[in-house]
C-alpha positions as CSV (number, residue, x, y, z in Angstrom):
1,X,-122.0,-148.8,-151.3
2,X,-122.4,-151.5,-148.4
3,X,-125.9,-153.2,-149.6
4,X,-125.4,-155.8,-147.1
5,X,-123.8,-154.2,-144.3
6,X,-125.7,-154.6,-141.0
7,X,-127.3,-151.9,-139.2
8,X,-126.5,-152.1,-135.2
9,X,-126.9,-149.6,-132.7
10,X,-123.1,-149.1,-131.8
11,X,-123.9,-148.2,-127.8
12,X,-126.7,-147.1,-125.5
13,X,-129.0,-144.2,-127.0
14,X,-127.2,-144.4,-130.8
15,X,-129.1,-144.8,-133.5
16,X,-128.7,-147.8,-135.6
17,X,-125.4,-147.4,-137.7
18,X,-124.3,-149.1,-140.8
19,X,-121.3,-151.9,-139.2
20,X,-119.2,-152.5,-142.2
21,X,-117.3,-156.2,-141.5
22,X,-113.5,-154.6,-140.6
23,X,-111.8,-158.3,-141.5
24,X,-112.8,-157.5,-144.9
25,X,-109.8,-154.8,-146.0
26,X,-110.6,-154.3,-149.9
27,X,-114.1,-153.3,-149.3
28,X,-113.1,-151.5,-145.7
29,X,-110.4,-149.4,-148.3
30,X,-113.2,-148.9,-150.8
31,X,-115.4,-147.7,-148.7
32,X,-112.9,-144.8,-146.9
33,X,-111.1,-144.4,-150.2
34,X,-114.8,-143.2,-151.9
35,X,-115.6,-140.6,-148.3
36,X,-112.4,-139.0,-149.0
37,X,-113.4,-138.0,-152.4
38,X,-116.3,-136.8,-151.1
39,X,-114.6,-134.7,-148.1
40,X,-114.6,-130.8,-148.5
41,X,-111.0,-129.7,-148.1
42,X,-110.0,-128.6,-144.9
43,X,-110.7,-124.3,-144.3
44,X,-107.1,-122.9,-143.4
45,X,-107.3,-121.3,-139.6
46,X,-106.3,-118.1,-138.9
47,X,-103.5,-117.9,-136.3
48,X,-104.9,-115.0,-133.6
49,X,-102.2,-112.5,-132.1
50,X,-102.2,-111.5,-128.6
């Protein structure tokens, strides 16, 4: 989805990371808007009594 994103290593013992340019908003949206689709839904929790 980001061909020409750079990869940097984001801080001290990271491994390289794709850096997607945040000034750019449509392709920033894009990008977020496509994960979400691909997020499993969220497993309901179970409230514990006491």
């Amino acid at each position: 989805m980001l061909p020409d994103a750079p990869e940097e290593i984001p801080y001290d013992g990271a491994k390289k990371m794709i850096m997607p340019d945040l000034d750019d908003r449509e392709s920033l949206c894009a990008v977020i808007e496509a994960m979400e689709k691909e997020l499993p839904e969220p497993k309901t929790k179970i409230k514990k009594i006491k």
